[in-house]
N, C-alpha and C positions, 0 to 999 in steps of 0.2 A: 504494500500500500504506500501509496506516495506523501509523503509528508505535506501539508498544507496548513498556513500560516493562519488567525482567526482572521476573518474579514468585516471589516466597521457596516451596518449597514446603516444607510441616511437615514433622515426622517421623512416623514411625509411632510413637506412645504405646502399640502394643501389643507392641513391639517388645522383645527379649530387653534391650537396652540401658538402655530407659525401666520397662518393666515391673518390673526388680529392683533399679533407684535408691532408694538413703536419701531421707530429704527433708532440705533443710537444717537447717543447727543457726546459732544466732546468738546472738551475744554484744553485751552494752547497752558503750556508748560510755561512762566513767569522768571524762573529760577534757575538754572542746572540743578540737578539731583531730585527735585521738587515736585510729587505731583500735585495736581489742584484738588482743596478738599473734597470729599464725595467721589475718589473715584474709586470703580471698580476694581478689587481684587481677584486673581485669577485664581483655576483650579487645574487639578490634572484631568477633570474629566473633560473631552471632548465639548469645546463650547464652539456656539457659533454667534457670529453678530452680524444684526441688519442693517445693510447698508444700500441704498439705490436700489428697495429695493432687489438685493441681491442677500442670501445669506452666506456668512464667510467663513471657513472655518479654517484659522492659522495653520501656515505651515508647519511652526512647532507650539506645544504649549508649554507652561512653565506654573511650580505653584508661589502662590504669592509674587505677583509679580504684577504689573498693570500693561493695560492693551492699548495699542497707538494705532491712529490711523495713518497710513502710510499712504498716499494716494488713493487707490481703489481696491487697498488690501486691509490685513490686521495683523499688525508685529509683537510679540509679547517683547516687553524690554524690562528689564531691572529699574527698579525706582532711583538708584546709583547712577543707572546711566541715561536718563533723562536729560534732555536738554531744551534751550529755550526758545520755542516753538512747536515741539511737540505735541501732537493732538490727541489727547487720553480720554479712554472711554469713559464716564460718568455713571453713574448709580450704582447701587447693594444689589437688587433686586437680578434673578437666573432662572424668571419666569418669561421671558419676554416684554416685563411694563420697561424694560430701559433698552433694550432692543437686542437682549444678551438675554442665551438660552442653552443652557447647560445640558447636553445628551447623553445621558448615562447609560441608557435602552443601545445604543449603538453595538456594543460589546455583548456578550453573550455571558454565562455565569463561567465559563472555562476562563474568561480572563477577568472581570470584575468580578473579585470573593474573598471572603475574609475569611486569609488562610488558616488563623489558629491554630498552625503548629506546634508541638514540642517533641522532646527529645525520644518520647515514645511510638512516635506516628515512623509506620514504613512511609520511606522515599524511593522505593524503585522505581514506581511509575513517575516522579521527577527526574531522577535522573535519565528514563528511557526518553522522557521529553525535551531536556534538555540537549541528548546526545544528536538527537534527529533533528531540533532547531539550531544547533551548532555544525552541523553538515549542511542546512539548507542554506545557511547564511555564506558559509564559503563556496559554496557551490553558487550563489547566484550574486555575488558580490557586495554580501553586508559588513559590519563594520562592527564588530567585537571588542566592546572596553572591559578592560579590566580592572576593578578598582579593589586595591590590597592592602592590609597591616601589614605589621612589619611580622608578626610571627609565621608568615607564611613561607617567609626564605629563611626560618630558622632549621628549617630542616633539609638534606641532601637531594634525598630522591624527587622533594617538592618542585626545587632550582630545578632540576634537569628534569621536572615534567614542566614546567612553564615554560622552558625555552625550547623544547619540541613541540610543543604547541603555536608558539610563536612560529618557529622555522616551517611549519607546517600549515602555516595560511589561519590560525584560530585566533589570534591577539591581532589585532588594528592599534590598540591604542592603550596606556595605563595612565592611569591616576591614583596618587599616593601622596607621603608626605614624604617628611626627611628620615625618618626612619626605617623603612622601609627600605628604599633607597641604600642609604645608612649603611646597614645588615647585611644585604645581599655583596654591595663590593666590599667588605666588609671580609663575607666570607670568600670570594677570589682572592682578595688581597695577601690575608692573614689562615687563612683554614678553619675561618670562627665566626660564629653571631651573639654578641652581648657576651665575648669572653667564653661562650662554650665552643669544642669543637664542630663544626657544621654534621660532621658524621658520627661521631660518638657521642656527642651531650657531653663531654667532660668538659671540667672548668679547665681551663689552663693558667698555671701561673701570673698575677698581673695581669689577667685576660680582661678586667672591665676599665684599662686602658685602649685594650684593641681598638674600639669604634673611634675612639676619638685621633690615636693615630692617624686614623682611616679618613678622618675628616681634616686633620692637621695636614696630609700629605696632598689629596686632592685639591684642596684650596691653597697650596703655595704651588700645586700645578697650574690651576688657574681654573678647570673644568673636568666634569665625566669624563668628557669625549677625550680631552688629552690625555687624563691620565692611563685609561688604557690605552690611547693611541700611543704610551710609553712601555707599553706592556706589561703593564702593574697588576691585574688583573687576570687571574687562570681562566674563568668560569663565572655563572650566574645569569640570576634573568635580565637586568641592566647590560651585560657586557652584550648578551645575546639582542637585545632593542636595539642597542646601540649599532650591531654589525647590522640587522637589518632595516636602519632608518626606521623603526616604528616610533614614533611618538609616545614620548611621557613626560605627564604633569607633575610638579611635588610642590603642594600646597606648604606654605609653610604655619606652626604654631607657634604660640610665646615663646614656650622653655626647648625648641630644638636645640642640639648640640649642635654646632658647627657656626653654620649649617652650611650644608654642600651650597656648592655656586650658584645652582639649576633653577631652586627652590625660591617661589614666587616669595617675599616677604609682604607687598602689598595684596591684603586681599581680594583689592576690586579686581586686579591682574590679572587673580589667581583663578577669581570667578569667571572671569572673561577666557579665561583660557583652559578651564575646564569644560564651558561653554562649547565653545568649538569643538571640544572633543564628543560633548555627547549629543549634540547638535545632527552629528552625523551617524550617530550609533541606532544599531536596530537591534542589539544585545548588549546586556550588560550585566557584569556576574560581579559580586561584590564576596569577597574574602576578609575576615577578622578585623574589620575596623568598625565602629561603631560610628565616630568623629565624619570619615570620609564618604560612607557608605548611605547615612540618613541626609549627608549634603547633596549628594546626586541623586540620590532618590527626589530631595525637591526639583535641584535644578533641570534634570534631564524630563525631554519631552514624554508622554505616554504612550506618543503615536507616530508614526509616521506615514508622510503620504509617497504614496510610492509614482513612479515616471509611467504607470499607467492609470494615475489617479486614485486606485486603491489607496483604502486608509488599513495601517494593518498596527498591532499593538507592540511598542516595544517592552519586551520582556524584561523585567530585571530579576536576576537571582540574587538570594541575599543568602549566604553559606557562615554560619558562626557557631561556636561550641555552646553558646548562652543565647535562650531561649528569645529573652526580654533584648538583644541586640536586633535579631529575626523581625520580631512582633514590631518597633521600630521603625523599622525601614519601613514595612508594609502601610504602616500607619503616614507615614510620610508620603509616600505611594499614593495616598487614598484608595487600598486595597487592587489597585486597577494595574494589571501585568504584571504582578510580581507571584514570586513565588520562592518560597521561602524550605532551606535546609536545617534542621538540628545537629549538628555532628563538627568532627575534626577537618579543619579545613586541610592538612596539611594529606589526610586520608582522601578527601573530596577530591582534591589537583591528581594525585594518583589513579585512581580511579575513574576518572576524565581520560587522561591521558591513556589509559591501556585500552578503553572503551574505542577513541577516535584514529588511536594509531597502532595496529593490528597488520601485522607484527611491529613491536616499537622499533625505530629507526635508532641508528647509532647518535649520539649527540654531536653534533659539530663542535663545537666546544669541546675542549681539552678537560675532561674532568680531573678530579683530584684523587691523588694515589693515598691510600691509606690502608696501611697495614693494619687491619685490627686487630690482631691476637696479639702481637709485636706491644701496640699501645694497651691494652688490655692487661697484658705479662708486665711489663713494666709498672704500669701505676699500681698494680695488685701488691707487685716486691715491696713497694713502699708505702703502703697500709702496713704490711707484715713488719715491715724492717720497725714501724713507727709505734703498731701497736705493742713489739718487742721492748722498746723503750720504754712506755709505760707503763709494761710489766716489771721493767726493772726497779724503775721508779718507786713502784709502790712498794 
């Protein structure tokens, strides 16, 4: 059976609903950043606005957000980035008295529904869904973001499932912070994330100096891109973005370490440039961030229209060990295309990964040699050697 996308169905325009709607009314922008009082605030659900006579439904939407007339269109834009002459739609009301009409009936209950997940509920049939709207999207030219914490590259086998996914046409684009980031070159760099080994979990020595070397050395490089372009770097999903031009955003927070070069400090910037990323996304799979994952779920559109006019829903997954991050996002969402995992993210990317690439490909990327028995033997002699000493001790 051939996988198919849900598809928006219109309304009826001849409908008691639509047929006796005002058309909007708009008021010019006075201020930069500034809308005029009484205007309308957006949602994710599919809205459309009357104008000439014409009903309009934006090419993206956006929640909280206010609606511009653009000529003979409707732009959602940021209250931030208003400016003065802008023409903003006016009124509360998503009944049609301001000439805005909110279509929730469009979508069917497979993508508007409150998922209330937890940790008990099977996900097979998510992930069977997931696997087959992640082959239709590379298969027909969509646009896969990936938005991640950092304990996602805290683990070995995770790195080298992200970056065969990448090298394999599944990631378009990430979005992160400086942590993240951070960890992953982090572990090219050093063989470690937060001071533990990338492959075995052990602490190493002084290891919660690692990151910040990692950030000391990059920023007297000057960038990402040089410093592996010096070959500082073995492996990871960064080095792996980086060799295939995929775009990544890193938002920055107050208390980042460093912070690497890349990382947006202005947030209007940051917003603006997460924008574009999800702007063009028709998938979006969110991993262990709570911070980055409930911010795209607002900013990013619900829907998009596709170049045969089809409206179809963009999906978001949201995959986290805690229930109440899940629950979140969705809520963010306003329950409409998303769909939500209970479980270990760093198990999730694995099991993606062996599901879309059968038989898994060799990594391009150089991975990292580690002898485990070798480090294993060795750190065991010196528990023994140590707990010997406090036998003598006593």
């Amino acid at each position: 059976m051939t996988f198919e996308l849900p598809k928006f169905t219109p309304p009826d325009f001849t409908s008691e609903k639509f047929a006796n709607a005002n058309e909007i009314r708009v008021e010019e922008v006075k201020k930069d950043g500034i809308a005029p009082s009484g205007f309308y605030l957006t949602r994710h659900m599919p809205t459309y606005y009357h104008y000439k006579d014409k009903w309009i439904l934006p090419e993206h939407n956006s929640q909280n957000c206010v609606a511009v007339l653009v000529d003979d269109t409707i732009v959602i834009k940021e209250l931030n980035d208003l400016v003065v002459g802008d023409k903003v739609v006016m009124g509360k009301e998503t009944d049609g008295t301001n000439g805005v009409v909110v279509y929730r009936e469009g979508f069917d209950e497979s993508v508007v529904s409150m998922p209330g997940r937890s940790v008990e509920t099977s996900f097979t049939e998510d992930y069977e869904h997931l696997f087959e709207l992640m082959r239709h999207e590379k298969e027909n030219g969509g646009y896969i973001v990936w938005v991640l914490g950092p304990s996602v590259v805290f683990d070995y086998d995770t790195r080298i499932g992200l970056s065969e996914l990448a090298e394999n046409g599944y990631v378009q684009a990430l979005l992160a912070g400086n942590a993240m980031a951070t960890h992953d070159l982090e572990g090219g760099y050093l063989d470690t994330a937060l001071g533990q080994n990338i492959y075995t979990q052990v602490s190493v020595p002084l290891g919660h100096y690692n990151h910040l070397d990692l950030l000391n050395e990059v920023r007297r490089t000057g960038s990402i891109d040089k410093f592996i372009a010096d070959g500082n770097v073995k492996d990871g999903f960064i080095k792996t973005l980086n060799r295939l031009d995929i775009p990544f955003v890193l938002a920055g927070s107050v208390r980042d370490d460093g912070p690497l070069p890349e990382v947006h400090g202005n947030m209007s910037e940051a917003l603006r440039a997460i924008k574009e990323q999800t702007d063009k996304a028709t998938l979006i799979i969110c991993l262990a961030t709570m911070l980055h994952s409930v911010s795209t779920a607002e900013l990013a559109s619900s829907y998009r229209i596709r170049e045969d006019g089809t409206v179809t829903p963009v999906f978001m997954y949201s995959i986290d060990v805690t229930e109440n991050v899940v629950n979140k996002v969705a809520q963010a969402r306003e329950y409409i295309a998303v769909k939500t995992l209970v479980t270990n993210v760093q198990d999730f990317v694995v099991n993606v990964q062996k599901a879309l690439l059968k038989p898994v490909g060799e990594l391009q990327a150089e991975p990292v040699e580690v002898n485990v028995h070798e480090y294993v033997e060795k750190n065991t002699a010196k528990e023994e050697s140590k707990s010997a000493s406090e036998l003598k001790i006593k």
